[in-house]
N, C-alpha and C positions, 0 to 999 in steps of 0.2 A: 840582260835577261837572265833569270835563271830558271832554273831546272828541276824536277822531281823525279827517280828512279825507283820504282818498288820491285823487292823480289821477295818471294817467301820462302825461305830455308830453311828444313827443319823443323816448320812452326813457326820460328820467329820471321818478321816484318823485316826486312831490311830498308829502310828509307836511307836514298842516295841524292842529297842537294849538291848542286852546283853553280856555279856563279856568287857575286855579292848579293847580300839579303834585303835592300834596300829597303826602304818604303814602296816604291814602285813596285819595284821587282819581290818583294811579296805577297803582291796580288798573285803575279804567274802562279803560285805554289799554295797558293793558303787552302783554297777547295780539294784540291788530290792530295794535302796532307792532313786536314780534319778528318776528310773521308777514311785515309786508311791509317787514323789513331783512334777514331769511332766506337771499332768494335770492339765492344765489352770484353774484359781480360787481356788482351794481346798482349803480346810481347814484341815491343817493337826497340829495334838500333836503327841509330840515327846517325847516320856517316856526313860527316862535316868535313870531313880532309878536300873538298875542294870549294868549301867557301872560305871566301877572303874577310867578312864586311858582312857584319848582324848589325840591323837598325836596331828601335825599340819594336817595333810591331816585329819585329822575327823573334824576338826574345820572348814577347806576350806570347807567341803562337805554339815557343816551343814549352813557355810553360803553361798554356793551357791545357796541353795535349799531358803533361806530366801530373796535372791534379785530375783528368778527368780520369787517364787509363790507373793512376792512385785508386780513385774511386770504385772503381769497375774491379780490383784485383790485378791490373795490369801490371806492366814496368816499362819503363822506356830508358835508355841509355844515347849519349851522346859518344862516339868515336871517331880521333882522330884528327881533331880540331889544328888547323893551323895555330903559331903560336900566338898571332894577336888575338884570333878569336879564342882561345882557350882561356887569355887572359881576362879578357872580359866576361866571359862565363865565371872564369873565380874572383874577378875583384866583386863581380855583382851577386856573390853567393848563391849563383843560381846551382852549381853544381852540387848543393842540396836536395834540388828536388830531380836532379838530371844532372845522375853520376858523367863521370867525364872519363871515359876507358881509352885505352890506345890505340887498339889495334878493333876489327870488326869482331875476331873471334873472342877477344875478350869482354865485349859488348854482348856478342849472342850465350856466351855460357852467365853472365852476370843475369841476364833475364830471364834466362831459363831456370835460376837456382832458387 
């Protein structure tokens, strides 16, 4: 199973997943993370350090969320990716459209700028 955390800090969105991102297991998460990448302009991070295991429907999710808040003025950043999943974020050049930061607070000042 996994997990969804939101806190707002500052303005920015902090989205906190946990668990592997399966197919299954991103049903648990896909409505409470649409919801709060939704609103137009945000500035949302996205804390990965405690997923293991992005299917394809978690990679679709996290880059739909990266063209809409595009669209809207947004930003969204991914932080702190374990190293298999960071891997697969850059063999699949997603970290394109969803920079890859290290730490939370280098994620919150990247979307703030």
């Amino acid at each position: 199973m996994a997990n969804l955390e939101q806190n707002d800090v500052g303005g920015v969105r902090v989205l906190t997943l946990k668990g592997s991102l399966g197919q299954t297991e991103v049903a648990d998460v896909r409505k409470p993370f649409y919801d709060a990448t939704a609103e137009e302009g945000a500035a949302v991070v996205l804390d990965l350090s405690n997923v293991d295991f992005l299917s394809t429907p978690a990679i679709a999710m996290f880059l739909d969320a990266a063209k809409t808040l595009k669209g809207t003025g947004g930003r969204i950043v991914a932080t702190g990716p374990q190293p298999r999943v960071e891997e697969v974020l850059k063999r699949l050049r997603l970290d394109e459209l969803l920079p890859v930061m290290g730490s939370i607070d280098e994620g919150m000042e990247r979307v703030r700028t």
